[in-house]
SEBA-534961 format. One record per residue (C-alpha): x, y, z; residue number from 1. Coordinates in steps of 0.02 Angstrom, whole numbers, plus 50000, padded with zeros to 5 digits. Example, Ala and Ser with C-alpha at 12.3 -4.5 7.8 and 13.67 -1.06 7.14 Angstrom:
2
SITE      u      v      w  pos
SITE  50615  49775  50390    1
SITE  50684  49947  50357    2
This chain:
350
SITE      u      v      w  pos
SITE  55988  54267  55040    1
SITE  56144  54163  55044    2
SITE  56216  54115  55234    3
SITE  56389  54193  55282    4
SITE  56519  54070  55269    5
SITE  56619  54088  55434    6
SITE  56800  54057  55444    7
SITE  56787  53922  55556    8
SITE  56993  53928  55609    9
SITE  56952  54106  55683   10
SITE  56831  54148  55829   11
SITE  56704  54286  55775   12
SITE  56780  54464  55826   13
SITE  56685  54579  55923   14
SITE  56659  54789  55866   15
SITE  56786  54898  55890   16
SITE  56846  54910  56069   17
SITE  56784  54758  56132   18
SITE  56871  54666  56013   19
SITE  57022  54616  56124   20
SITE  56965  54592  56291   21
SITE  56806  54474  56231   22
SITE  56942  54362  56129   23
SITE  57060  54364  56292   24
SITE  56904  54302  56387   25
SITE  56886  54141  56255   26
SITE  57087  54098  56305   27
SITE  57031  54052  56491   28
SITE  56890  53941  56408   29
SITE  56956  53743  56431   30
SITE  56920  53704  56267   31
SITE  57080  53683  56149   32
SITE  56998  53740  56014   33
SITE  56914  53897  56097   34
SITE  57077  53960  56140   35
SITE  57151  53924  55943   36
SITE  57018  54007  55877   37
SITE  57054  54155  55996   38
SITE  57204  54152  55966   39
SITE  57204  54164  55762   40
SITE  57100  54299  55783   41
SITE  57215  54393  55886   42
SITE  57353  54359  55782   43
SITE  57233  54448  55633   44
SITE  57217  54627  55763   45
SITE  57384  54655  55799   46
SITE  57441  54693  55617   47
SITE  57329  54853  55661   48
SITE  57463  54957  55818   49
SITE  57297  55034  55914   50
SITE  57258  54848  55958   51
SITE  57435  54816  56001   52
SITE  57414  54968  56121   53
SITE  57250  54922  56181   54
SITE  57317  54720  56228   55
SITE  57464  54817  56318   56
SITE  57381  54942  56397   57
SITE  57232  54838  56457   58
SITE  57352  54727  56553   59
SITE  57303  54586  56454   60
SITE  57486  54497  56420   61
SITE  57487  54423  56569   62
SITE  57372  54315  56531   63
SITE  57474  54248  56406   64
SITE  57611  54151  56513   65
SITE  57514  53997  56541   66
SITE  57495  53977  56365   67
SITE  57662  53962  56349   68
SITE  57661  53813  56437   69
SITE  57491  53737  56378   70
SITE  57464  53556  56321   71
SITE  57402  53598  56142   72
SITE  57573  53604  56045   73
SITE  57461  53743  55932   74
SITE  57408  53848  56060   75
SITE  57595  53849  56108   76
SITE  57634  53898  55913   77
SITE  57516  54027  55899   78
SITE  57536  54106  56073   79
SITE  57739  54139  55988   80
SITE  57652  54202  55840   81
SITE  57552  54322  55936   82
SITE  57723  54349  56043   83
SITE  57804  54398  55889   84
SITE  57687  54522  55811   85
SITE  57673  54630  55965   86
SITE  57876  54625  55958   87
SITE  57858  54719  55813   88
SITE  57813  54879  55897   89
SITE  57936  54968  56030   90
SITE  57789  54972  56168   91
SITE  57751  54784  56100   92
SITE  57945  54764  56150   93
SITE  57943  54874  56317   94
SITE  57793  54792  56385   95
SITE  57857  54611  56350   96
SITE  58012  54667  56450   97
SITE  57935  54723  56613   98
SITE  57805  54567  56602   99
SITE  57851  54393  56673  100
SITE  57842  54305  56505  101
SITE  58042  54285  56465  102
SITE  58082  54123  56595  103
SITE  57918  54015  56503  104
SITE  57967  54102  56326  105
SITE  58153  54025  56319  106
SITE  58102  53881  56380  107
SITE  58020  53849  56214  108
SITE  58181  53861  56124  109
SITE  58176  53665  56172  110
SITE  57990  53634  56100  111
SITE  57951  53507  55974  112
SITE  57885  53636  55821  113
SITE  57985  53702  55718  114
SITE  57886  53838  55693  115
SITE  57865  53874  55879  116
SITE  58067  53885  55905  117
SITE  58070  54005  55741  118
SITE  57925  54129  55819  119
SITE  58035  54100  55963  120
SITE  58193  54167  55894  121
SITE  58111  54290  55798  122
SITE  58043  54357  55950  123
SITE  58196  54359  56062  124
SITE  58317  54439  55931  125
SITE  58180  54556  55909  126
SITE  58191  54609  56100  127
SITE  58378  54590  56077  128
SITE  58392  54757  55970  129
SITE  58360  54869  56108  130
SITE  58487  54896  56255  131
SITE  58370  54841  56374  132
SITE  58330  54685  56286  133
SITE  58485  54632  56272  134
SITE  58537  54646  56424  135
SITE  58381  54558  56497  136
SITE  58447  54400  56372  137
SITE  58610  54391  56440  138
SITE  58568  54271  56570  139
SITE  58490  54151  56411  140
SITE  58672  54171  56303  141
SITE  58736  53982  56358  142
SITE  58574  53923  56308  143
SITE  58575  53984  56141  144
SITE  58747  53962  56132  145
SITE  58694  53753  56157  146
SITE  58576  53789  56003  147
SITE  58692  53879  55887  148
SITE  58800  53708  55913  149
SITE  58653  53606  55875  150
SITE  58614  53683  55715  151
SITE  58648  53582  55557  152
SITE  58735  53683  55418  153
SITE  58576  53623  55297  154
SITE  58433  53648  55418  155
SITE  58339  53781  55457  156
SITE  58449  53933  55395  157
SITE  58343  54071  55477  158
SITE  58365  54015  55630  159
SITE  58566  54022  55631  160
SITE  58541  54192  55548  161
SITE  58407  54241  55704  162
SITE  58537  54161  55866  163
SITE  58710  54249  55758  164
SITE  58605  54425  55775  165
SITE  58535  54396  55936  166
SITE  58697  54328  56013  167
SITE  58779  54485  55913  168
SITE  58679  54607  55972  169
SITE  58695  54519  56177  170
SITE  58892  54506  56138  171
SITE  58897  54712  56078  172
SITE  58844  54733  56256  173
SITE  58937  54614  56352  174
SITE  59045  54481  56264  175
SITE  59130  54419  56422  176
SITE  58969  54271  56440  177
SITE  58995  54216  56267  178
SITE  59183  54207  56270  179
SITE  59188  54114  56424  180
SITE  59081  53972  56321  181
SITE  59203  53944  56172  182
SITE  59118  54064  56049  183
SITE  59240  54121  55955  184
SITE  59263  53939  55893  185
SITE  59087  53908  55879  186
SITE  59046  54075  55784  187
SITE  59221  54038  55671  188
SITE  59139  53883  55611  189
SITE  59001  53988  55538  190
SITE  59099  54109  55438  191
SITE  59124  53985  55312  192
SITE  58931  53956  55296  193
SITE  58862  53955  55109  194
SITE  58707  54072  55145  195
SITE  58781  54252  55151  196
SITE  58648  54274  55266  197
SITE  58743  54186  55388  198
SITE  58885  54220  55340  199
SITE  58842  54410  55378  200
SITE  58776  54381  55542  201
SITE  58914  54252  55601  202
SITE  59052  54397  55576  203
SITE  58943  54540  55648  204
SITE  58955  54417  55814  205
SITE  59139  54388  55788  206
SITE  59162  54574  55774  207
SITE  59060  54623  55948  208
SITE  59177  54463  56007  209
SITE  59337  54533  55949  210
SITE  59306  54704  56060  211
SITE  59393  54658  56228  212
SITE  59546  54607  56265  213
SITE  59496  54417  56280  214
SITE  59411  54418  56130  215
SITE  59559  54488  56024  216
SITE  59695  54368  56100  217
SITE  59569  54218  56058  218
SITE  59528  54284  55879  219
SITE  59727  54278  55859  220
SITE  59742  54114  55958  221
SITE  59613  54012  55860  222
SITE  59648  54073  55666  223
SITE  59526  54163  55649  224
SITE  59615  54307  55555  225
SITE  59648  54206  55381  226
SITE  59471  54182  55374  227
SITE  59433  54356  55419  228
SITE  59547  54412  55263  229
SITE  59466  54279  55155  230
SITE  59308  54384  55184  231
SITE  59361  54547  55136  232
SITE  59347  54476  54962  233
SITE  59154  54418  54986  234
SITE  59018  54454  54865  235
SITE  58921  54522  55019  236
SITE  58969  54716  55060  237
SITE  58922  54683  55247  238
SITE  59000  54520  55262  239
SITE  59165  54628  55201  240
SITE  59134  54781  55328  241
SITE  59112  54655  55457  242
SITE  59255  54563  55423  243
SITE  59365  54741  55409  244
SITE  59291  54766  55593  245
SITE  59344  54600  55668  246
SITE  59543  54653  55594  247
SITE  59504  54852  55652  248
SITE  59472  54784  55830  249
SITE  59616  54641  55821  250
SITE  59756  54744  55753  251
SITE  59756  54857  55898  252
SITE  59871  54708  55970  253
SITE  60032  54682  55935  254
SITE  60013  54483  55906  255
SITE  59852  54559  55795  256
SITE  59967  54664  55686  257
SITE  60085  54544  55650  258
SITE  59961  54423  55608  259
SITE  59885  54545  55476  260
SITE  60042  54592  55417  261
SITE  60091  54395  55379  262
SITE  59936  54371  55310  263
SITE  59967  54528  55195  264
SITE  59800  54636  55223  265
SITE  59896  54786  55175  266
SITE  59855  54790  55002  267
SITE  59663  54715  55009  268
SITE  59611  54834  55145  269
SITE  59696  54973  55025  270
SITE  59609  54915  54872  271
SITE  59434  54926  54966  272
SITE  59478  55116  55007  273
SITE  59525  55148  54841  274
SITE  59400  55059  54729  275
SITE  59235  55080  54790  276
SITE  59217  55281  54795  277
SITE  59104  55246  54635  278
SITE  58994  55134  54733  279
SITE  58976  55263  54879  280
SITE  58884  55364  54755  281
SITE  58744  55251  54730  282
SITE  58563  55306  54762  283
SITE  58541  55164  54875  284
SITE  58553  55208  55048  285
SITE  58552  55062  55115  286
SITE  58698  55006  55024  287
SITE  58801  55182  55029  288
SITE  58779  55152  55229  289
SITE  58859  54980  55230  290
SITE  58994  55041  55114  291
SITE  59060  55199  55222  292
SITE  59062  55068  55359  293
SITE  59178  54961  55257  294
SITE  59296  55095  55208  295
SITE  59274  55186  55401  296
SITE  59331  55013  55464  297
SITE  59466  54993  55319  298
SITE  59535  55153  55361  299
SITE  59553  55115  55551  300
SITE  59645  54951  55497  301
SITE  59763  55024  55400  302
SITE  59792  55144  55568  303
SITE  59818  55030  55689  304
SITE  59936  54938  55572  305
SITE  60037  55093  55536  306
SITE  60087  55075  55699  307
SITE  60218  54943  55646  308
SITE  60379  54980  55574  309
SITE  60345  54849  55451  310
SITE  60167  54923  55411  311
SITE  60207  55095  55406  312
SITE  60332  55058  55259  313
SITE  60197  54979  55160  314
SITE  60088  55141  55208  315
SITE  60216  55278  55166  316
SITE  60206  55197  54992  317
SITE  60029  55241  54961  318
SITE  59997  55377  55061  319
SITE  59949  55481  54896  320
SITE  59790  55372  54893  321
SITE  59765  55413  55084  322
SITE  59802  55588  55070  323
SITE  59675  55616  54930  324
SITE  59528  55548  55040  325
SITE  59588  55669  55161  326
SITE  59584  55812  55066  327
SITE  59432  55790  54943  328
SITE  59311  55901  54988  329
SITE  59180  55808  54918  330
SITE  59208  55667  55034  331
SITE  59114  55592  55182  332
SITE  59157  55707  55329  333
SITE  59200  55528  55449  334
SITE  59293  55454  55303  335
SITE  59412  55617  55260  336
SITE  59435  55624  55473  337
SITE  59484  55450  55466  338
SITE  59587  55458  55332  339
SITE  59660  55598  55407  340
SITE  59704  55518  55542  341
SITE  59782  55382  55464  342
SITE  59903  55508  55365  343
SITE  59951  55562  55528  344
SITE  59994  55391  55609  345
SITE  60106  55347  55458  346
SITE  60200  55487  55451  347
SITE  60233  55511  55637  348
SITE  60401  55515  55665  349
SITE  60482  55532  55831  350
């Protein structure tokens, strides 16, 4: 009978529930390559969720902190790798919350691999998406702030795309940290990114930057509107409904409307309300989601600059257009009460 040929990279997995805590055992052995080995086949069990349970449950993640910090630049690697695939479940997420493993995690945003950073990243904008993650990454936003800087516009594109989302989603709870470190500027320089990737993720940030008051004088301060416009136009339907959210947010000021009405947004925000009710209709969902957000954003644009005399003259000219998405009763039920509203605000008269 032939032998078995053993995967040599993995260590040999134990039966069903003693899978786990034997391989956690062979990660306190002193032996770099023991703990590699354990580690590989770790990585292998968590694509299955009752061994992400049983790892969380078990108390076992603890025991992953000091191989955050070990020696073995690989052990470092694939202790992010096994980071990253318990991310991907909410109790992966929760657990890695209450545990003691952030501080030695980010500290690894500084390590040598490239592939560590990325696992890094990936987990951390991972934890980002809920509430509680981003709020336990505030106190990391100048650090990855310093990264975002240090990127290179050719070099590793997923990880811009990975800090924009996580600094997006940290920023859609509490800008203020980011602001007070010169990201609107920073973020600005990305808008003009080749990658639509990042490109997409640069103006979701510069939209959760643009919500308080700070953030809306320094989008008008630092020219960021032009570009903002320039979007609207993109081949991207995100990177457009993004864009139409940085100008909904910024036009609620009066130094924001006149900008926008300089820059002459009227008729391009109009155009997206008008011309893309065939696309709404599309099967994909994905893409009928992004475009109500465009026109819901369009449509509270056009509001906020009906406000001005000089915008509600532009308005009052097309308000047929308006008034039809109002009234169809086919139409989105948050699009026809935003449109609605918008009829309203332009012909308001005192």
């Amino acid at each position: 009978m032939d032998a078995v040929l053993l995967d040599q990279t993995r260590a040999p997995v134990a039966f069903g529930r003693r899978a786990v805590p034997q391989l956690f055992e062979q990660l306190q052995r002193p032996e770099s390559d023991s703990r590699r080995r354990a580690l590989a086949s770790l990585c292998d069990l968590m694509h299955e969720p009752e061994r992400i349970y049983q790892t969380v449950n078990g108390g076992f993640l603890e025991q992953l902190k000091g191989l955050l910090k070990d020696k073995d630049p690989t052990v470092r690697k694939q202790t992010c790798e096994l980071l990253h695939l318990l991310s991907g479940h909410n109790i992966g997420r929760q657990a890695l919350l209450s545990s003691s493993l952030l501080p030695p995690l980010s500290e690894l945003l500084d390590d040598d691999s490239s592939s560590c950073r990325r696992n890094v990243h990936q987990v951390l904008n991972r934890l980002a998406l809920l509430p509680a993650g981003a709020d336990a990454l505030l106190c990391l936003v100048p650090k990855l702030m310093m990264k975002l800087k240090e990127e290179e516009e050719e070099e590793e594109e997923e990880v811009q795309v990975l800090l924009l989302s996580t600094l997006s989603c940290c920023s859609s709870l509490d800008a203020l940290p980011a602001l007070a470190l010169d990201a609107v500027s920073l973020v600005r320089h990305k808008l003009s990114h080749s990658s639509p990737n990042v490109r997409r993720e640069a103006a979701a940030a510069m939209m959760a930057l643009s919500v308080p008051e700070d953030g809306k004088r320094r989008v008008c301060e630092e020219a960021v509107l032009p570009v903002m416009v320039g979007l609207l136009q993109d081949t991207d339907v995100k990177v457009q409904a993004n864009a139409a959210g940085v100008i909904m947010y910024t036009a609620i000021t009066t130094p924001g409307k006149l900008q926008c009405l300089d820059l002459d947004v009227v008729p391009i925000l109009l155009d997206l309300v008008s011309k893309k009710k065939e696309e709404e209709e599309e099967d994909n969902m994905e893409r009928r989601r992004r475009m109500k957000a465009l026109i819901m954003y369009s449509l509270r644009a056009l509001t906020a600059l009906a406000e001005a005399p000089n915008g509600r003259c532009l308005l009052l000219e097309q308000l047929p257009l308006l008034e039809r998405r109002s009234e169809a009763a086919e139409e989105d039920e948050d699009i026809r009460r935003a449109a609605q509203t918008a009829v309203r605000v332009i012909t308001w008269t005192p």
